[in-house]
N, C-alpha and C positions, 0 to 999 in steps of 0.2 A: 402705721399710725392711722386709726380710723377717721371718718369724715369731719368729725369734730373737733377734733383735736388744732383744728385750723383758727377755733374759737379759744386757743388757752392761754388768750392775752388777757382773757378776762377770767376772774377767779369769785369765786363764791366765799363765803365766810361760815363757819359756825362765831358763834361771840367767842370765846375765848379759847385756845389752845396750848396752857399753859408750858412754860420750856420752850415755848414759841413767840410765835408773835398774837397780832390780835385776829386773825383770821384764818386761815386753811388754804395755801393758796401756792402758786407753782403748777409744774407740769411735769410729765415726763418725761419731756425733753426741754430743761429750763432753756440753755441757750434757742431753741426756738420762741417760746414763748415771749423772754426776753425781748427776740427779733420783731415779734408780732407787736408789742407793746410798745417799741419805736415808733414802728409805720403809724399805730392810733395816732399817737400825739404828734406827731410830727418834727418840723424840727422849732428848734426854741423860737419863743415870740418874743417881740418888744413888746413895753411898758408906755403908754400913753403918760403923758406930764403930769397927771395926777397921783400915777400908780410912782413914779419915779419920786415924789414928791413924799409921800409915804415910807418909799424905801430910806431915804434920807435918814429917816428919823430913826429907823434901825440903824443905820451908818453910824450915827452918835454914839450909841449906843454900843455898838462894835468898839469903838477905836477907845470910850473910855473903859469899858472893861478890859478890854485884851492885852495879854501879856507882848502881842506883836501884831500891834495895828497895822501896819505894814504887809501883812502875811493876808493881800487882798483875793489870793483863789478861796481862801473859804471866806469871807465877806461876800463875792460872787455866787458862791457858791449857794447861799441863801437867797440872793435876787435869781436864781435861775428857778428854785425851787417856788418862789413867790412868783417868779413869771407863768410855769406850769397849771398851778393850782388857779390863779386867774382866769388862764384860757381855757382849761378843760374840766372844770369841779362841775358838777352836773346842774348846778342851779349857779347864777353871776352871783358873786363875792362882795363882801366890803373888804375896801381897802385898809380903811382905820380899822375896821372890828380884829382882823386878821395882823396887822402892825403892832396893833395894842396887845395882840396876845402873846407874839412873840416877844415884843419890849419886857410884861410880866412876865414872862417864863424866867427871863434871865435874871431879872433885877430882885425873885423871889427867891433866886438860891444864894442869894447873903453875898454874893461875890464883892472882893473888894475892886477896888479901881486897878487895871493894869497887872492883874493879877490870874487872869487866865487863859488856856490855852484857844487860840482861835475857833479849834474842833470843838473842843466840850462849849466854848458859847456858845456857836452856832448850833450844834443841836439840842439845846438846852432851845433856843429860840424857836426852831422848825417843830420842836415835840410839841411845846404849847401850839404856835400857831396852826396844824395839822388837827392838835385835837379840840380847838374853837369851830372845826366845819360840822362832824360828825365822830361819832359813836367809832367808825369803820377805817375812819380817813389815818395815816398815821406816816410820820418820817422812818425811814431805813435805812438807821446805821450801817457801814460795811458789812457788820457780821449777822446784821437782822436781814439784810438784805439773801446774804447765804443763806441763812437758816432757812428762809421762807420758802427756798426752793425743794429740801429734806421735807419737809410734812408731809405734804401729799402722798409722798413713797411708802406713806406708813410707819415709818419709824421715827421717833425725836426725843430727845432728853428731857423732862420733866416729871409734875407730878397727877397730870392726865383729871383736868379738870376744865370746865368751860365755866367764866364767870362774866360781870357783868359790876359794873358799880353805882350803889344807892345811897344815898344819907352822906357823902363821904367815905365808907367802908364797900369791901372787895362783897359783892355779892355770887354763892355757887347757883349756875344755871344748872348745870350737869354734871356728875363726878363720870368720866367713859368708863365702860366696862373693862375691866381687867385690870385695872392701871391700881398703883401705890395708894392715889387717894380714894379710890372706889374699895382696895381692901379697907385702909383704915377706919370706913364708916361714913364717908362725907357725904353730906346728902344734898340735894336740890332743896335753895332756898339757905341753907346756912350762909350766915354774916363772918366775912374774918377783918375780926379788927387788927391783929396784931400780927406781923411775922418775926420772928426769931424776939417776940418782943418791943418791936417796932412798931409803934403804931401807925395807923394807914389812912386816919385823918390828914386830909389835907395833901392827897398823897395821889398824883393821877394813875391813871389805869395802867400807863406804860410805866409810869414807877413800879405801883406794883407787880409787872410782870418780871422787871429786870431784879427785883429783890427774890423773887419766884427761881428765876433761871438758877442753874446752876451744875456743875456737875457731878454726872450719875455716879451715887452712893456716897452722896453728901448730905446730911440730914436736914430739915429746915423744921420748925414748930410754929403751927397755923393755931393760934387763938382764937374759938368757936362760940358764936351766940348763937344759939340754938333756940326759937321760940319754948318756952315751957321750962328748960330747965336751965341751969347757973351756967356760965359761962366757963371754958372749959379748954385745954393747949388737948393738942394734935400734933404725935411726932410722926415726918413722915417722910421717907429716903427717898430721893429723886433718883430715877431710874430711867433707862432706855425704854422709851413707851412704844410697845411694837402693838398696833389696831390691825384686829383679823375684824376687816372690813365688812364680811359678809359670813353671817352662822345659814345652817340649814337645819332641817330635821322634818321626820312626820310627825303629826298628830292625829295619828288613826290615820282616816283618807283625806284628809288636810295637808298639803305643804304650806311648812312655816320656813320664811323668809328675813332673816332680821340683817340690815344695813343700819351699822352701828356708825358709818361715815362714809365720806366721797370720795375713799382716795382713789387713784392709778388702777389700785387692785381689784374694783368695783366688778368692772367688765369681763375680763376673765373668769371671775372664781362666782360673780351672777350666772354666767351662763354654763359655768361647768353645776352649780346649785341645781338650775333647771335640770339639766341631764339626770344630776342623781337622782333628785325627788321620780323624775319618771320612772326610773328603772327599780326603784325600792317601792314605788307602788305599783308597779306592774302594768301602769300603762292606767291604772282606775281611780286617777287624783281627782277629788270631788272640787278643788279650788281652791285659792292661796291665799295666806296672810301676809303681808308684805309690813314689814315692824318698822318703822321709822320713829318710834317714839324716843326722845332725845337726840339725835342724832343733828349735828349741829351743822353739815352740812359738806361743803369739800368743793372739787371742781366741778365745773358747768358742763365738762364733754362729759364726764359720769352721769352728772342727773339726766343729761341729756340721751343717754345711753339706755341709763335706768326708762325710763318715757318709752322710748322707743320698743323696747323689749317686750312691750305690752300693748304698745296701737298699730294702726292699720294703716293711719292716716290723720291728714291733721297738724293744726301750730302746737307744738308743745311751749313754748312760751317765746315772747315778743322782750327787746331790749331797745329802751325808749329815753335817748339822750339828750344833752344840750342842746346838739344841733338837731333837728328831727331830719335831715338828710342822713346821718350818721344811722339810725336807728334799722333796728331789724327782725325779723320772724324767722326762728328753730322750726323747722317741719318735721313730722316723721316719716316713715320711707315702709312700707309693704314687710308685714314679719312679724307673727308674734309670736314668742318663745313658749306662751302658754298655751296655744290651738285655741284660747277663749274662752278659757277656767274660768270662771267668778274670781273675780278678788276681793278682799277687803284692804286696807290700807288702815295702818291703826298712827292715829299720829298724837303728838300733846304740846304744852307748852316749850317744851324744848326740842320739839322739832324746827330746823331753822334752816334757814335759803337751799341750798339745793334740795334737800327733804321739802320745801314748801313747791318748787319747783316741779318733782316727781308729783305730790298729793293736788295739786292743781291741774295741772294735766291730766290723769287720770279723772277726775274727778268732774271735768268740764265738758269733756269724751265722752262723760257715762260708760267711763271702761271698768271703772271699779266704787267700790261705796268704802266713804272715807266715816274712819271712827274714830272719836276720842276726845280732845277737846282743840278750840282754836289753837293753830300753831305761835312760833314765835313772831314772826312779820318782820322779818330781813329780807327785804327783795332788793337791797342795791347791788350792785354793780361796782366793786373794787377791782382797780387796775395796778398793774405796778408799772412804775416809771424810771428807769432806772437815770440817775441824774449826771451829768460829762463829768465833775470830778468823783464824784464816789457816791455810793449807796443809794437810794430810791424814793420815791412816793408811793405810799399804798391809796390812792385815789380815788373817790365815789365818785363816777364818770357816769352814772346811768340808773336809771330803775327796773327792774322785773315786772310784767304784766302776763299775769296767767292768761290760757287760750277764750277766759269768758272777757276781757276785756279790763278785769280790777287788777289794781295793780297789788302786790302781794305786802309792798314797803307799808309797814308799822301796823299793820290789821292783820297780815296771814291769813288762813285756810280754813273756813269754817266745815267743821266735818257736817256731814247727810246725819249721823246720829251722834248725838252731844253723851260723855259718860262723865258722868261727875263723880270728883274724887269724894271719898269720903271726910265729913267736916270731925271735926275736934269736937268734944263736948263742950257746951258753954259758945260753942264760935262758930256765928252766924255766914259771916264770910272771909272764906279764902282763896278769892278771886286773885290778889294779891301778892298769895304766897311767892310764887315763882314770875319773875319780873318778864316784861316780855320789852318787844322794841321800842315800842310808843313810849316805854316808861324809861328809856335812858336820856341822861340829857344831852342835846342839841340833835337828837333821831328825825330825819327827814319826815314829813308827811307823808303819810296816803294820801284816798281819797274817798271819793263815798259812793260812788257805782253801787248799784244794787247787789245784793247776793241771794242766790240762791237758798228758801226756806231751808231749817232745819228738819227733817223727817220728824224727828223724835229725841227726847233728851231721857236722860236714867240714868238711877244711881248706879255704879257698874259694878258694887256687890251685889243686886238681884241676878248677874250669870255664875255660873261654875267655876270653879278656880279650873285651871290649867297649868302648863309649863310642866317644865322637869319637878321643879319643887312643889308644885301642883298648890299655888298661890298668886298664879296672874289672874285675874279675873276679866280684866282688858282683853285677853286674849281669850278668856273661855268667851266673852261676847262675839269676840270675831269668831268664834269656831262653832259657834250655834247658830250665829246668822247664814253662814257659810251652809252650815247642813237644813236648817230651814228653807231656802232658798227667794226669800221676800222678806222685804220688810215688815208689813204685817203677818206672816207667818214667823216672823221673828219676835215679834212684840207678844203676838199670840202666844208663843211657846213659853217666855220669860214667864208673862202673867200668870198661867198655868202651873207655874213651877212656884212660884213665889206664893198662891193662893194653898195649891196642896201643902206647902212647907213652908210657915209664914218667918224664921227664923232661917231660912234659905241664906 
């Protein structure tokens, strides 16, 4: 287990990883990680007379809905979890706000008096109150708690999609590549209102994931609002999603790099990528594309890993808690897998926390020029907690501050050159389109540090198309900057190309 790995109490998130949970998160070795996640929090707190006072009023609540008011470990069971979230949620709590929310979780699902199982109340109680803190923050039933530990390894049952929710309705951040929903067409930015017919007004995030789960080669039908055209069903078989974490390839005397997510696999099969690109270009690689666009995120020893693979030296990123005694600085360490190639870094909207984590540190370094458009802006810090009677807390314990000093929560990664996507006829702005962190509701703040000017913005159909299909044009931009070798010999080249060919 490499140095980092010492760090996998804490886990990174993409926003959604459907068949899962709401984040990316685990380790390689769960029972350590677990272990680590103890020592954070430590051992349980009391409850000051106030906070007791609150919990009472859950108490009522308990005993009249519950079919065995009696059956006081899981009544506990939620005071332990409300003791947690008080002592260690990354910013101090209201007591009502968070009592109130559990109270309505319960009393919203029609329950009659006396008529249900201790279990299903209380987590019917902990879901709501977890999702009144943040977007991130979430309860873990026994078997979410297992699952969470399977993602990271790369493989999970679902239909291999990252979402997000708006208006009431399941918004797509990202369909991942190879997966069920990425065949059947689903694109970044579709609305699903309905599944199996169900509608998903009114319907939290974790609802719609447990409606989502299910299992592999069970069919489910997603109901598609698609800007522009009629509304539309999507049948689509849930499947064993195995993520091949890391592609390779050349492009001419370019290596191309793409990290489609953060899982276990990152490490190894980066560094055997490097190996091959050298040896299939014989030793004469003019410089890398490192693809993170989409890529929603995974563990912090990978980004961490990722970082280091490329600098000299240097914080790769700072973790900045409740308590500022708690808080800490990622260093790097002597070694770069590239000898000092140029890189580019191509990132977008759906690049999200570890991906923001890698583009920041590079980028702060001047170890490489980042392209594309601001990323997502997920820089907290999800912990997991696992609770003395059963299953866990997925906790926002902390924030991400890149090595210039801003933090990356709810603003993300502004790239050196901005590529705008191309707009619809008739429509002015699609700033919009694809939702980022700022726009979920109850998303922690940023802050407003300075950022570093943008070089240059462009539309990113004035470069060449590329890729195997020979239709990325994001990446013809990085493969011309790349062989240019400046910024303004870069811009220079574009304009050149666009004047002699004004239909370029």
């Amino acid at each position: 287990m490499n140095r980092f790995s010492q760090l996998m109490a804490f886990v990174l998130g993409g926003v959604m990883a459907f068949g899962l949970l709401q984040t990316l998160s685990a380790c390689s070795d769960s029972r350590v990680a677990l272990d680590q996640v103890v020592r954070v929090f430590g051992s349980m707190t009391t409850i000051d007379p106030a906070g007791e006072k609150e919990l009472e009023r859950f108490y009522e609540v308990y005993e009249t809905y519950s079919n065995n008011p009696t059956n006081l470990r899981q009544r506990d069971h939620f005071r332990d979890a409300f003791r947690q979230v008080r002592a260690h949620y990354v910013v101090p709590t209201d007591d009502v706000k968070l009592i109130d929310a559990a109270i309505e979780g319960v009393e919203t699902q029609g329950f009659s008096p006396h008529s249900v199982a201790p279990r299903e109340l209380v987590e019917a109680g902990l879901d709501a109150m977890m999702a009144e803190l943040d977007p991130h923050s979430s309860y873990l039933n026994p078997e979410e708690l297992k699952e969470s530990r399977v993602v990271t390894r790369g493989e999970f049952g679902g239909l291999g999609i990252e979402v997000t929710m708006e208006q009431g309705l399941v918004k797509v951040v990202s369909p991942i590549e190879d997966t069920p929903a990425f065949r059947a067409g689903i694109q970044a930015g579709d609305m699903i209102s309905h599944l199996d017919g169900e509608s998903m007004e009114d319907k939290t995030l974790s609802e719609a994931v447990k409606i989502m789960r299910g299992r592999p080669g069970a069919p489910i039908v997603l109901t598609i609002q698609r800007e522009g055209v009629q509304p539309f069903d999507v049948r689509i078989v849930r499947a064993v999603i195995s993520l091949r974490s890391v592609r390779w390839r050349m492009e001419g005397d370019i290596g191309y790099i793409r990290l489609a997510s953060f899982t276990e696999k990152v490490e190894p099969m980066l560094e055997h990528a490097m190996d091959e690109l050298m040896e299939e270009s014989g030793g004469r690689m003019q410089g890398i594309v490192l693809d993170l666009r989409n890529n929603p995120g995974g563990l912090l020893d990978q980004s961490l890993f990722v970082s280091d693979s490329f600098l000299e030296d240097g914080t790769i990123v700072s973790i900045r808690e409740r308590n500022p005694k708690h808080d800490r600085a990622m260093a790097a360490e002597s070694g770069d897998l590239s000898h000092g190639l140029p890189i580019v870094v191509l990132i977008n909207e759906g690049s999200a926390s570890a991906s923001e984590i890698v583009a920041g540190a590079l980028k702060d370094h001047n170890r490489a020029l980042i392209m594309g458009r601001r990323t997502f802006g997920k820089g907290s810090v999800q912990t997991i907690q696992p609770l003395p009677l059963e299953g866990g807390l997925r906790l926002t314990t902390a924030r991400y501050y890149a090595p210039g000093g801003y933090t990356i929560q709810a603003r993300g990664v502004l790239p050196d050159i901005v590529l705008k996507r191309p707009q619809p006829e008739g429509d002015e702005d699609t700033s919009h389109t694809i939702p980022r962190e700022a726009d979920m509701p109850g998303a922690l703040d940023g802050d407003s540090h300075a950022e570093r000017p943008v070089r240059a913005t462009l539309d990113r159909d004035v470069c060449p198309a590329a890729g195997p299909e020979g239709e990325d044009r994001e990446l013809g931009c990085a493969l011309t900057y790349l062989r240019a070798g400046s910024t303004e010999a870069f811009l220079a080249s574009i304009t050149q190309k666009v004047s002699a060919n004004p239909a370029f």
